[in-house]
C-alpha positions in Angstrom: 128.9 110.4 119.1 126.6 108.3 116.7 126.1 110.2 113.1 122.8 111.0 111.6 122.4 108.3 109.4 122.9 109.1 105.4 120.4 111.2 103.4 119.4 107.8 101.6 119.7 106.0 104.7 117.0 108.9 106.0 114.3 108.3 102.7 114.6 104.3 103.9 113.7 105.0 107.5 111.0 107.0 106.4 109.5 104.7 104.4 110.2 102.0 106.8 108.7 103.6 110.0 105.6 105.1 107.6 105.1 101.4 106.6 104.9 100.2 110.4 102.5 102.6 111.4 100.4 101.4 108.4 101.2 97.6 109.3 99.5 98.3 112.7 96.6 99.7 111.3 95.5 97.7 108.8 95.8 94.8 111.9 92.8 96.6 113.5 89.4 96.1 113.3 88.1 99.9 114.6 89.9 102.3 112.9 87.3 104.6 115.8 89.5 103.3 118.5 91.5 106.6 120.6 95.3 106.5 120.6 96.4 106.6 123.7 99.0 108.8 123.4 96.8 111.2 121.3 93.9 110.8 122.7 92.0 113.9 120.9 92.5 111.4 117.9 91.4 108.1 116.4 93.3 105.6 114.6 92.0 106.9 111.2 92.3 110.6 112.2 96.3 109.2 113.0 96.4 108.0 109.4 95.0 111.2 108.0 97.0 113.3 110.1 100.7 111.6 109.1 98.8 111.6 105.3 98.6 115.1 105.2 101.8 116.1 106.9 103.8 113.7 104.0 101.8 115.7 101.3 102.6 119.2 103.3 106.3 118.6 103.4 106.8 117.1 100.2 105.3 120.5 99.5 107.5 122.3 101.0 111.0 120.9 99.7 109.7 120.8 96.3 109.0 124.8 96.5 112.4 125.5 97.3 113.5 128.5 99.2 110.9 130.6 100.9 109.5 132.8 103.7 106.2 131.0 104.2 104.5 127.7 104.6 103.1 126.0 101.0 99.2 126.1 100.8 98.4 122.6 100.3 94.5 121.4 100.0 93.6 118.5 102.3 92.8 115.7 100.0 89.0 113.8 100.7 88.2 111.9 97.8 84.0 111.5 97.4 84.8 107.7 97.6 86.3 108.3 101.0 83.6 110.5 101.5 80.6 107.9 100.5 82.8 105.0 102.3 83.4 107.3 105.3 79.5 107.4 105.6 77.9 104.1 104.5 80.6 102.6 106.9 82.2 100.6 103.4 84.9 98.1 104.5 86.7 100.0 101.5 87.3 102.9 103.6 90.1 101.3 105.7 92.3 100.3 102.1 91.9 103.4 100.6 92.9 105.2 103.6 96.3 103.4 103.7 96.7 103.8 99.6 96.4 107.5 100.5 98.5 107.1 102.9 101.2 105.0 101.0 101.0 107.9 98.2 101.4 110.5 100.5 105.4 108.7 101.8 105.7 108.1 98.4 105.0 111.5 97.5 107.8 113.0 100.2 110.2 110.1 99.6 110.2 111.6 95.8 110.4 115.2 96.5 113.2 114.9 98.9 115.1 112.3 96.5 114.5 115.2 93.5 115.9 117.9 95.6 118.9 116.0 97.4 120.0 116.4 100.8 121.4 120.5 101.2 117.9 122.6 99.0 116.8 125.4 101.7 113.2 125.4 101.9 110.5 126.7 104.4 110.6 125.0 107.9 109.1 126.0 111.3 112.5 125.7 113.5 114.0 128.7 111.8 114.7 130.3 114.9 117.1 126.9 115.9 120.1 126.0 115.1 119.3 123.3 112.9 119.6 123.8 109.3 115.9 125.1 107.4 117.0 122.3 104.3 115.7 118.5 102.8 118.4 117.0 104.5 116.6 118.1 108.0 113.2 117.9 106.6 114.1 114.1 106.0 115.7 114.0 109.4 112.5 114.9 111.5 110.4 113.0 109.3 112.4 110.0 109.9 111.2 111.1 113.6 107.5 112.2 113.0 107.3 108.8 111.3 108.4 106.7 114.1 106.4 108.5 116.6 103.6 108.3 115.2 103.7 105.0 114.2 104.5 104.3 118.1 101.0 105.8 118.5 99.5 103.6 116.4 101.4 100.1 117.4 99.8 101.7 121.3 96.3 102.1 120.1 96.2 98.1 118.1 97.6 96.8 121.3 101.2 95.8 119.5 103.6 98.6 120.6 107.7 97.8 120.2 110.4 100.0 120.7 111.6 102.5 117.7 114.8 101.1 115.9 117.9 102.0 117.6 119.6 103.9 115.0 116.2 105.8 114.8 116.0 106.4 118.4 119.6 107.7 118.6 119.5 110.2 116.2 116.1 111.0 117.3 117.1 112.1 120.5 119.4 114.5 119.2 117.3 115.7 116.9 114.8 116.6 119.5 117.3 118.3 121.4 118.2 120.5 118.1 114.6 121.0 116.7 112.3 121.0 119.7 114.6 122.1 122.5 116.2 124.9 119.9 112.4 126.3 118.7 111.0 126.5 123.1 112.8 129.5 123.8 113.8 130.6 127.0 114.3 128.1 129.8 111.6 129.2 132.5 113.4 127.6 135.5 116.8 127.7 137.5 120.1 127.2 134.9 120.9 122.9 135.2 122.8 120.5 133.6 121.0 117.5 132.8 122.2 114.6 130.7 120.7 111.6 129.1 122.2 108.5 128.9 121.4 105.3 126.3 121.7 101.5 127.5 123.3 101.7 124.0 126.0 103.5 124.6 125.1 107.3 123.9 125.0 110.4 126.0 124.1 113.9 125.9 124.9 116.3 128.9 122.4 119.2 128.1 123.3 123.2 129.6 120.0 124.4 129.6 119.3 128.4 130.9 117.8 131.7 129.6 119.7 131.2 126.6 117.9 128.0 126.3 119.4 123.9 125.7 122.8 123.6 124.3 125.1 120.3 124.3 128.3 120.4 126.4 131.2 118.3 125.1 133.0 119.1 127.9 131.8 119.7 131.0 133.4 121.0 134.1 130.7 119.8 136.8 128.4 116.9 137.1 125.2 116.7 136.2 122.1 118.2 138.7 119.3 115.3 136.7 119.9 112.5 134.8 117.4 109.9 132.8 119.1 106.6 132.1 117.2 104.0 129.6 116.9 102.8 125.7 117.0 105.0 123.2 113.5 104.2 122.4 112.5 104.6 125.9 114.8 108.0 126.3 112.8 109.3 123.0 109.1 108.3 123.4 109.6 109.8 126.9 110.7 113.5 125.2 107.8 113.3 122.5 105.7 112.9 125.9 104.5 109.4 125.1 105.8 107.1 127.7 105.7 108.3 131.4 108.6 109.5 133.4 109.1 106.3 135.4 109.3 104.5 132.4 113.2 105.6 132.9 115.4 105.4 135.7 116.4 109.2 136.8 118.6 110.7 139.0 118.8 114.0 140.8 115.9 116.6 141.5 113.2 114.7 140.2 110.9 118.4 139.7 113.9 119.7 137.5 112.9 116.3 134.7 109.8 117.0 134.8 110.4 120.7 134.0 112.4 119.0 131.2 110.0 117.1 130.0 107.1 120.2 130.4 109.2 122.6 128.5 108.7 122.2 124.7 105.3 123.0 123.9 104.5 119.3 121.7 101.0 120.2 120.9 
């Protein structure tokens, strides 16, 4: 089974990914323009979202252990402001500076605290540890998605990095699958399979998604495609038929329905 890639290795990816997303938008010329894939937002209300969510977690890790979510002010500079208004061709640069502070601002709180400092997180109820080293992992994986969103809204979408995209998919499965509580449907088994070579075989019930290792019975659904494709269609961004499936075709859709992503 492929590893989660290195606590540094997880800081680069972050800063990588958060650099793509800004690479796509500072290629556009209507930062008004809906994402497709979020389509309550614009391109800049992308930006400003993923902004404040660096600055909120960076937050969080560098407060250490605690039972509740750090307050942190959004930040709306009264140059943003006056740009925002008088429609300034500034507004697009500074958004992306803010932006770029904002990675740089997690990238240093998670490098300060190392990889194993418990800290607030909202999967508590998961399995998954509550710790930098996990905060880093899913922002490795709010990073890519989002800049996915982006790359769809400037017209110049391309697939997440593999080694993002495999780890991503078992992250989802820990975080997202681990925090939707009880399955609402019939027990199945349904695995997943990568054109790179990875598979998960997922026992999902009452008692919610767990992994089998080693499973007696074959699967009852199955989605077969990239890693990029298996993990965009989770996070609800590519369609179903954007894989090939197998099996009760309701019973991958229920899949697909069950984590609330909003």
């Amino acid at each position: 089974m492929t590893q989660t890639p290195s606590f540094e290795d997880l800081l680069a990816l972050i800063e990588d990914r958060s650099a793509a997303l800004r690479d796509s938008v500072a290629g556009s010329f209507d930062l008004d323009v809906r994402v497709p894939s979020c389509p309550d937002w614009s391109l800049r209300e992308l930006v400003e979202h993923v902004t404040e969510v660096h600055r909120f977690w960076a937050a969080a890790v560098a407060a250490g252990p605690s039972e509740k979510p750090p307050a942190v002010a959004p930040v709306m500079t009264q140059a943003v402001t006056q740009a925002a208004v008088s429609g300034d061709d500034t507004l697009s640069a500074d958004l992306l500076a803010r932006s770029a502070a904002a990675t740089e601002e997690l990238i240093a709180a998670l490098r300060a605290a190392g990889a194993a400092v418990d800290c607030w997180t909202w999967w508590g109820d998961s399995d998954v540890p509550t710790n930098s080293g996990a905060v880093a992992r899913h922002q490795v994986q709010e990073a890519a998605v989002h800049a996915f969103d982006a790359q769809l809204a400037t017209g110049t979408p391309v697939p997440v990095p593999v080694v993002v995209a495999l780890d991503g998919v078992a992250e989802f499965i820990g975080v997202s699958h681990g925090t939707a509580g009880p399955w609402p449907h019939e027990p199945t088994l349904i695995s997943l399979h990568a054109a790179e070579g990875e598979s998960w075989m997922l026992d999902i019930s009452e008692s919610g998604s767990h992994l089998v290792t080693d499973g007696q019975r074959g699967a009852d659904a199955a989605l077969h495609g990239t890693a990029s494709g298996l993990l965009l269609t989770l996070h609800g961004r590519l369609p179903l038929d954007t894989l090939r499936s197998e099996g009760d075709r309701t019973t991958l859709e229920n899949l697909l329905n069950w984590p609330d992503l909003s």
